[in-house]
C-alpha positions as a Python dict, from the first residue, in 0.01 Angstrom:
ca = {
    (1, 'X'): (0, 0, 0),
    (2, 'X'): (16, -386, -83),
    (3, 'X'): (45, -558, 260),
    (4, 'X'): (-72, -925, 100),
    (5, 'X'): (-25, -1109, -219),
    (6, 'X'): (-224, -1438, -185),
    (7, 'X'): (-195, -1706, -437),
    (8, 'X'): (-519, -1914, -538),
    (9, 'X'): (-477, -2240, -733),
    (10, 'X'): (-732, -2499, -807),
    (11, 'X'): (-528, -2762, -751),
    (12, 'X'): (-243, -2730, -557),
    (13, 'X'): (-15, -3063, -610),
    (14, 'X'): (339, -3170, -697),
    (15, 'X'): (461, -3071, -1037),
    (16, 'X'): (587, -2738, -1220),
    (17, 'X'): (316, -2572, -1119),
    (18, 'X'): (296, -2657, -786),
    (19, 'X'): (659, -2605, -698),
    (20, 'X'): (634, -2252, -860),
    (21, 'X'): (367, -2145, -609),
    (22, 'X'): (566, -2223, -324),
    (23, 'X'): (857, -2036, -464),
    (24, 'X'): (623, -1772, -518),
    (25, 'X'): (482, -1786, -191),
    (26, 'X'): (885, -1786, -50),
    (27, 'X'): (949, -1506, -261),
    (28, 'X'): (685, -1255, -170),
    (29, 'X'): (725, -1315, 209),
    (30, 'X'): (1103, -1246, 129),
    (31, 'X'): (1040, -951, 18),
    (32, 'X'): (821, -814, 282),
    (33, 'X'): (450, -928, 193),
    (34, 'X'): (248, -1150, 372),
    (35, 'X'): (128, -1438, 140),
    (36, 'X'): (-94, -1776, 156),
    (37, 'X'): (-146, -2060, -75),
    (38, 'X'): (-522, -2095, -116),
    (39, 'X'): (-669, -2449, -323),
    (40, 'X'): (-1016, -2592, -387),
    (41, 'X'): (-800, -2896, -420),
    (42, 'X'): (-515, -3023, -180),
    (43, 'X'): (-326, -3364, -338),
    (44, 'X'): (-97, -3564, -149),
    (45, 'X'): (301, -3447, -252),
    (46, 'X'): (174, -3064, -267),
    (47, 'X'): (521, -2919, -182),
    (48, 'X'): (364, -2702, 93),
    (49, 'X'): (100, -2622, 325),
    (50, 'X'): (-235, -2464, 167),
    (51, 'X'): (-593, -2347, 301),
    (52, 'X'): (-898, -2385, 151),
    (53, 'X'): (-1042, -2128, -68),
    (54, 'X'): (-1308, -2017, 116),
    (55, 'X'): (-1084, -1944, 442),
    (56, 'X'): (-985, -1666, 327),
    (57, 'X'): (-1189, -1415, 472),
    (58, 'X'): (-1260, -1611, 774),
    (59, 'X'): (-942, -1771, 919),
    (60, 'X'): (-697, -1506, 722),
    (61, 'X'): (-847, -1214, 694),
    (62, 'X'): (-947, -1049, 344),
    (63, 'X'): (-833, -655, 393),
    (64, 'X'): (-840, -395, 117),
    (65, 'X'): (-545, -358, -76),
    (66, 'X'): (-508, -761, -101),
    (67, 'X'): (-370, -909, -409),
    (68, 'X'): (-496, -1209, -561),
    (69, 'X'): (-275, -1405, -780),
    (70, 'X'): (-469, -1631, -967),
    (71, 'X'): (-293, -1939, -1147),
    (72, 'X'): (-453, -2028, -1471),
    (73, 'X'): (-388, -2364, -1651),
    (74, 'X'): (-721, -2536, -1705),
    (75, 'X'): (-1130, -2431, -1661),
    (76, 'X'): (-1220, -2399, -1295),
    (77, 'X'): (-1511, -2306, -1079),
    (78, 'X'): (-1279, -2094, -882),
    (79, 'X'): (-1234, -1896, -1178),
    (80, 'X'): (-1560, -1780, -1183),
    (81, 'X'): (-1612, -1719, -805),
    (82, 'X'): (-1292, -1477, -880),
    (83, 'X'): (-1493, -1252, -1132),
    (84, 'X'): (-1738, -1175, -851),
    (85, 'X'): (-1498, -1105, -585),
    (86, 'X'): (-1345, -728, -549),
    (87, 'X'): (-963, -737, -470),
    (88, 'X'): (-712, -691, -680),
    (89, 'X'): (-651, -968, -936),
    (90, 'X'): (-330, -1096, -1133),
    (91, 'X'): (-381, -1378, -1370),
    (92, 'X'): (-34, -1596, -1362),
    (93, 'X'): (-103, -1751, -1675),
    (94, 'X'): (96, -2139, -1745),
    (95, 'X'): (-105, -2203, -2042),
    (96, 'X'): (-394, -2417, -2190),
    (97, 'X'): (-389, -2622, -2455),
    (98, 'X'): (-577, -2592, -2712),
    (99, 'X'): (-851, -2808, -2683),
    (100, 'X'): (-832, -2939, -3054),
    (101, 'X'): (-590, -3132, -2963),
    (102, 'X'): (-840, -3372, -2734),
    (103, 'X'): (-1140, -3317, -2930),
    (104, 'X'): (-1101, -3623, -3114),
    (105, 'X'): (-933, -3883, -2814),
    (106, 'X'): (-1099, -3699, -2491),
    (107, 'X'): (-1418, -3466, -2528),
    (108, 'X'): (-1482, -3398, -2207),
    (109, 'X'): (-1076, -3237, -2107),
    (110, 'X'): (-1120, -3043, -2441),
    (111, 'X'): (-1422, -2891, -2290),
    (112, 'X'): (-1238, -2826, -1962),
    (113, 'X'): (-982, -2680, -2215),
    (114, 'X'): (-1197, -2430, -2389),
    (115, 'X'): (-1380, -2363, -2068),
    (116, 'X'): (-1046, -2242, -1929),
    (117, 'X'): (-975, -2013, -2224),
    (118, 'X'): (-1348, -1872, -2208),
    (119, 'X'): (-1237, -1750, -1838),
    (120, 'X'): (-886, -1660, -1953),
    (121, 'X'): (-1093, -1415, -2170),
    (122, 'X'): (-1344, -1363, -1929),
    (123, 'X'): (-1105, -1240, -1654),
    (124, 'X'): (-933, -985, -1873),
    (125, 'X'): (-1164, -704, -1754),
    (126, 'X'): (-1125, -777, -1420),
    (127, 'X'): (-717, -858, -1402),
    (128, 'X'): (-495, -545, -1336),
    (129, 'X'): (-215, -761, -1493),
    (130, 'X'): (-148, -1070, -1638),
    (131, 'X'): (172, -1274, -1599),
    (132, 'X'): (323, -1520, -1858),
    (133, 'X'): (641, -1769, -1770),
    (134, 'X'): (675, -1680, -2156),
    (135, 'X'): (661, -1432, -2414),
    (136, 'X'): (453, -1703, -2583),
    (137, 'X'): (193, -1698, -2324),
    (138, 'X'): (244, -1317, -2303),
    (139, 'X'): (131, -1299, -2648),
    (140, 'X'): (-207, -1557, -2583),
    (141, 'X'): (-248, -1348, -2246),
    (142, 'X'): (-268, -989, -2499),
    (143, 'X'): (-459, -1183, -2770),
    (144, 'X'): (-739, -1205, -2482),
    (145, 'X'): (-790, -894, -2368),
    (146, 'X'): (-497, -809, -2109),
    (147, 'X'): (-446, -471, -2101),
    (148, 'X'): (-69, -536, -1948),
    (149, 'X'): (113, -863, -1981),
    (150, 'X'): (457, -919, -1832),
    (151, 'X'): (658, -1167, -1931),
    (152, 'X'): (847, -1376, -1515),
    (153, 'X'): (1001, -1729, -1645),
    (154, 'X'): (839, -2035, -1393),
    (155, 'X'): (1035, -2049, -1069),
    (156, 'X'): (1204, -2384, -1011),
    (157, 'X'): (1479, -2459, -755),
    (158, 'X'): (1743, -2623, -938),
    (159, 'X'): (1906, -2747, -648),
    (160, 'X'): (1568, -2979, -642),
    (161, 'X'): (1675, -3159, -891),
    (162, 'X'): (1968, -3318, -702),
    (163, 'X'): (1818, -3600, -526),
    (164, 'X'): (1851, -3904, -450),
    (165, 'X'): (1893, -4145, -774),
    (166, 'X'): (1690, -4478, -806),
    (167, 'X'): (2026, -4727, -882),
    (168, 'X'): (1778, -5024, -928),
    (169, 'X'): (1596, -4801, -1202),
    (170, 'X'): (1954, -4697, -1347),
    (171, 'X'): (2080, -5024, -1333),
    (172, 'X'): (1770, -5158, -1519),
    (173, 'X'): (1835, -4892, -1752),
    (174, 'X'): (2200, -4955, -1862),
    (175, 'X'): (2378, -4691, -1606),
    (176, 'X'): (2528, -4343, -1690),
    (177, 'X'): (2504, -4310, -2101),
    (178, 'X'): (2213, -4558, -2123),
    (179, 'X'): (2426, -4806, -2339),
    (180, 'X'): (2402, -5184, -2216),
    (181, 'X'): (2711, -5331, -2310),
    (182, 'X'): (2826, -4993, -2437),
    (183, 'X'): (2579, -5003, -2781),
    (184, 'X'): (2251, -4876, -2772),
    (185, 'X'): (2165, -4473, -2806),
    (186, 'X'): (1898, -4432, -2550),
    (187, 'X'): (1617, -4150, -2632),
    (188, 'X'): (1443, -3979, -2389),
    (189, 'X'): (1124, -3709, -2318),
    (190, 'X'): (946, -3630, -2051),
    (191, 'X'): (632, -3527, -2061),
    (192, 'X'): (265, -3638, -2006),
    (193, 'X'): (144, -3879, -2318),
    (194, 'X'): (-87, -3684, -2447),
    (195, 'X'): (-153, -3565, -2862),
    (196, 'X'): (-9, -3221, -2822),
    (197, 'X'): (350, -3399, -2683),
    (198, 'X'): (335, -3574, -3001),
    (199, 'X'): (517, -3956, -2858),
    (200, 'X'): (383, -4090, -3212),
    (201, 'X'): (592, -3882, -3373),
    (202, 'X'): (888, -3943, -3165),
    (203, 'X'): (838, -4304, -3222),
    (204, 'X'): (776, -4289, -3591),
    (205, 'X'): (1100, -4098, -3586),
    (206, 'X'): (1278, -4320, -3343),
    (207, 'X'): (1186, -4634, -3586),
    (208, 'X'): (1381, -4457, -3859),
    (209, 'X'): (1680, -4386, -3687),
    (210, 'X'): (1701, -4753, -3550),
    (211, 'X'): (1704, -4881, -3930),
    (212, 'X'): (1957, -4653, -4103),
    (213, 'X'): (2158, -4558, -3811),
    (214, 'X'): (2157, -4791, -3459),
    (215, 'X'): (1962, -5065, -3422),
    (216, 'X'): (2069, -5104, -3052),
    (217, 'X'): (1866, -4735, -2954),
    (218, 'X'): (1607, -4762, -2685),
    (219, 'X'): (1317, -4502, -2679),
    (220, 'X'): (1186, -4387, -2265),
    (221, 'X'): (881, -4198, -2254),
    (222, 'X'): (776, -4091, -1900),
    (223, 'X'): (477, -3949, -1774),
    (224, 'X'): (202, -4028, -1662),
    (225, 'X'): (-90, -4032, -1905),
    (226, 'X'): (-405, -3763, -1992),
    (227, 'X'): (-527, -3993, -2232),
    (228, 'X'): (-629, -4374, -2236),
    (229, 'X'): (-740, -4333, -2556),
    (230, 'X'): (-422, -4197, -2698),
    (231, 'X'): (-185, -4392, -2476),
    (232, 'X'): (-368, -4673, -2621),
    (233, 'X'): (-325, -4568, -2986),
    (234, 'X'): (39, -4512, -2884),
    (235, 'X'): (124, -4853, -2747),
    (236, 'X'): (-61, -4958, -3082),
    (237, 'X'): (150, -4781, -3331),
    (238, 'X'): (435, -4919, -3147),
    (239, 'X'): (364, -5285, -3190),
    (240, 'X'): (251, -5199, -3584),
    (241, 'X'): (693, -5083, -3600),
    (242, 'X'): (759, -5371, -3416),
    (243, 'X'): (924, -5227, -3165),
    (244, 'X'): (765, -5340, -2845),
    (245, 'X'): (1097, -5420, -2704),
    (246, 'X'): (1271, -5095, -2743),
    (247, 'X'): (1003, -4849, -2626),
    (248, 'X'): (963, -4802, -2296),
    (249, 'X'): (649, -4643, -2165),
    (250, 'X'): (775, -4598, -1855),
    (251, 'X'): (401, -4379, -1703),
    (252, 'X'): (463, -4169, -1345),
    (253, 'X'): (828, -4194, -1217),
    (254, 'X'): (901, -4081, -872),
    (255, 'X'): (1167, -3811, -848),
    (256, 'X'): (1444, -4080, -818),
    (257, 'X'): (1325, -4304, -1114),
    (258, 'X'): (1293, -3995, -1309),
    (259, 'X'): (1682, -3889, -1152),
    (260, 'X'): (1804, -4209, -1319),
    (261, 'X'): (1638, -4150, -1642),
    (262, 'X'): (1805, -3837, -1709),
    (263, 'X'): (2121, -4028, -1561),
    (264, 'X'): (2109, -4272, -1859),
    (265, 'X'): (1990, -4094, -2108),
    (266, 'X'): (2236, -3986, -2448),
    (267, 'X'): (1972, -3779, -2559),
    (268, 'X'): (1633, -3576, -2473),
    (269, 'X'): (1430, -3525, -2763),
    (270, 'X'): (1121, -3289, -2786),
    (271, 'X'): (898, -3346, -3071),
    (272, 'X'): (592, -3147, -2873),
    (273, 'X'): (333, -2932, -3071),
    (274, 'X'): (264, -2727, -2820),
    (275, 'X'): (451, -2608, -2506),
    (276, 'X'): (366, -2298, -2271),
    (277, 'X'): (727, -2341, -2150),
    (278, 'X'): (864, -2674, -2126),
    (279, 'X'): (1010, -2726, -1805),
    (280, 'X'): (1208, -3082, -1866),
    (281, 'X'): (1431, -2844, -2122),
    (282, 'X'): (1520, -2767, -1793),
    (283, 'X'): (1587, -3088, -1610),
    (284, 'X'): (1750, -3189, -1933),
    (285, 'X'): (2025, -2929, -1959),
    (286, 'X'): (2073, -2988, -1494),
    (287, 'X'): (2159, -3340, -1599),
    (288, 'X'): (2389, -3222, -1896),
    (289, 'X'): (2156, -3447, -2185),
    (290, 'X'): (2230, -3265, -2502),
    (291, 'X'): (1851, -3115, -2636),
    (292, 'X'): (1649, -3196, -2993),
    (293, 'X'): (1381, -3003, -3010),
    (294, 'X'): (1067, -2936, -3260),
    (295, 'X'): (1067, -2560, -3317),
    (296, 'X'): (680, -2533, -3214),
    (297, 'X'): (558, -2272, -2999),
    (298, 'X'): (731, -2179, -2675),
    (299, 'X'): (995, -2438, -2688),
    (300, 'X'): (1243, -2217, -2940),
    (301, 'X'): (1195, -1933, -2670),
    (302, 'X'): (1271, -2206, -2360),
    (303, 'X'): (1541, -2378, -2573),
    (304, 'X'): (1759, -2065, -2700),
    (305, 'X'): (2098, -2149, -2839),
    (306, 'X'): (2124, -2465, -2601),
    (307, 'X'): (1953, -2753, -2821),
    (308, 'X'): (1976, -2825, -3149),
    (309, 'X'): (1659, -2672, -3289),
    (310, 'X'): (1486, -2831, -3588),
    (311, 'X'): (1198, -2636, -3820),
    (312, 'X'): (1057, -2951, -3918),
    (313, 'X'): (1008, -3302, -3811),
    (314, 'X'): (1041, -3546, -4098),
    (315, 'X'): (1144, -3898, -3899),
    (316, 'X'): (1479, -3880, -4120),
    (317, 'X'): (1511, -3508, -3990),
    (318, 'X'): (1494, -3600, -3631),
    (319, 'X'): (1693, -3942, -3643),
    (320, 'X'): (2002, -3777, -3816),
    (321, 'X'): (1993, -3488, -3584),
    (322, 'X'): (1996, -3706, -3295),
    (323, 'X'): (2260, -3957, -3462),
    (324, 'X'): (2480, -3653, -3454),
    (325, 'X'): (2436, -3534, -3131),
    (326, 'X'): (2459, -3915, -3043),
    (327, 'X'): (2789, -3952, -3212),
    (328, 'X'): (2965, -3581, -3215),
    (329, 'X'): (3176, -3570, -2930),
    (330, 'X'): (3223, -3171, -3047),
    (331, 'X'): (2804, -3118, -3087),
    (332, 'X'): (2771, -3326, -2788),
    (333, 'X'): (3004, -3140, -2596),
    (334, 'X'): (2884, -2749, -2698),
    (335, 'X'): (2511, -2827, -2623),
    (336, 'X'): (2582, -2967, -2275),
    (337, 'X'): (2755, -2667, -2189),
    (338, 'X'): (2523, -2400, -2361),
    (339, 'X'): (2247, -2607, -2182),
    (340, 'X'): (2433, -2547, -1856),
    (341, 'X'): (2480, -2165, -1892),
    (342, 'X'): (2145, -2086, -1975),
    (343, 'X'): (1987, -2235, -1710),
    (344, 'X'): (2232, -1996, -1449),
    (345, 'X'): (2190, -1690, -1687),
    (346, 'X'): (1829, -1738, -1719),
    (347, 'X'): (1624, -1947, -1501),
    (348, 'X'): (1833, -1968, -1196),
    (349, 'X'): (1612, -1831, -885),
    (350, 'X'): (1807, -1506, -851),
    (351, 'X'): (1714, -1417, -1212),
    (352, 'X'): (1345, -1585, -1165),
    (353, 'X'): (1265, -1422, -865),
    (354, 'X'): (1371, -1090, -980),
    (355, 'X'): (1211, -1074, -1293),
    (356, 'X'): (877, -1198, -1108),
    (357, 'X'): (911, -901, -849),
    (358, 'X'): (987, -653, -1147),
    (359, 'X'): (677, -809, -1299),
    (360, 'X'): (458, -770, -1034),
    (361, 'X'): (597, -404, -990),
    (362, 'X'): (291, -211, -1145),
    (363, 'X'): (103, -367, -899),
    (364, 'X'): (269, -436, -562),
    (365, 'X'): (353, -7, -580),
    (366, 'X'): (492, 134, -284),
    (367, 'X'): (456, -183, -73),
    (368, 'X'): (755, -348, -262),
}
């Protein structure tokens, strides 16, 4: 019998990852188990309390019959000090990137990249299950080895996402609709700046639709950055379209900024090349901003029918496709909503924490 399910992370800090281990942690103690957060790495804004790794065993006890759930995202030390221990182990898998995609800008994360597929591989043999927040992931997770992957989406509160909005930041921005002066389509993504997010092709695209379409539109990227090199290319590439004064690299937002982003935002625009998940889909479709999206990897699994889905992304492609969900009061209208039911059919934490307890199943046995 399963009397513990303990989570280890390497870094435990605010973001998608980090809330989904403390709804995790909620939902396992809900249903019955006894479950701690365990970190090599503690940041400021974690949203809730963890213990080091190596107290477990001393201050909480290890007992046989423990489960270890083991989040995956990048290469980690604790990784490897997993493959030596003996309790149970589930992999929750969120994804690495592939760590072409840095080679050229930042050699030393695509070696932390690689690394952390080398031990996704590596911990096959020892995982009794692997979990994937997509069939995506799923599919990388059997591609490695995993005898059993089961597909849980990430658990997010939605109810997070109504805070507190920044008014200075939505002022600044134009208020609701992001039109100063009512003109102006304003463009948004969120996401870290980084090659496999693909900004330069969201601006190259952006620069189109301002010339044959609206040459009012503003661009907002936010997120912080995993690349100076790249960010610095970006900002480059930017000043060659000579539009320096309609792209806003906005970096790291706090949860109100980002609030008032969404708030003034016509449209959120995905032009990513690869996505385990894509949680701002999410946040997108909360604030009701209709969705384009780049049909690359997990996103077209994320996105179902509520975003405009595109198969390629020629600049003209993308800037027509967001001048009619722009102007389309009908399109406009349809994805809002669609974007509305799927997040309560699908990703709402009754359905999330279900399917993550009917994952887990196989494991957890009688003790569920």
């Amino acid at each position: 019998m399963t009397a513990a399910v303990h989570q280890l992370v390497p870094t435990y800090e605010a973001g998608a990852v980090g809330s989904h281990v403390a709804e995790v942690r909620r939902t396992l103690r809900r249903a019955g188990f006894e479950s701690e957060v365990f970190t090599d790495h503690l940041r400021r804004g974690a949203p809730g309390p963890a213990h080091p790794t190596d107290a477990y065993g001393e201050r909480v006890p290890a007992r046989a019959g423990d489960v270890l759930l083991y989040h995956l995202a990048i290469g980690s030390t604790m990784a490897d000090r997993l493959r030596a221990r003996h309790e149970r182990l589930v992999v929750d898998y969120h994804n690495i990137t592939p760590a072409q995609f840095f080679s050229d800008w930042e050699p030393m994360l695509a070696y932390d990249l690689a690394w952390g597929r080398l031990q996704l591989a590596e911990l096959a043999a020892r995982a009794e299950l692997g979990i994937a927040d997509s069939a995506y992931n799923a599919g990388e997770l059997r591609a490695a080895g995993y005898r059993r992957a089961e597909v849980a989406p990430i658990l997010l509160d939605l109810d997070a996402f109504q805070g507190e909005v920044d008014e200075r930041t939505l002022d600044r921005l134009g208020g609701p609709g992001g039109r100063p002066g009512g003109r102006g389509t304003a463009w948004l993504f969120v996401g870290r700046v980084a090659p496999n997010k693909a900004q330069h092709d969201l601006v190259r695209a952006f620069a189109v639709h301002r010339r044959l379409y609206d040459p009012c539109a503003r661009l907002r990227l936010v997120g912080g950055s995993s690349s100076a090199a790249y960010l610095g290319a970006l900002r480059g590439a930017v000043d060659e379209l000579d539009l320096g004064g309609a792209v806003d690299l906005a970096g790291s937002v706090t949860a109100a900024e980002l609030a008032a982003h969404y708030r003034a935002a016509d449209v959120f625009v995905c032009l990513s090349e690869h996505e385990g998940f894509c949680v701002p889909l999410l946040e997108a479709w909360w604030h009701g901003v209709p969705v384009v999206a780049f049909a690359a990897a997990a996103v077209p699994e994320t996105l179902g029918d509520a975003g405009l889905l595109l198969a390629d992304k020629a600049p003209d492609r993308v800037a027509a496709a967001v001048h009619r969900v722009a102007t389309d009061p009908g399109v406009r209208t349809a994805l809002v909503e669609a974007g509305r039911r799927r997040l309560r059919s699908h990703f709402s934490l009754e359905v999330t924490r279900a399917r993550l307890l009917d994952a887990l199943a196989p494991v957890l046995g009688d003790g569920r």
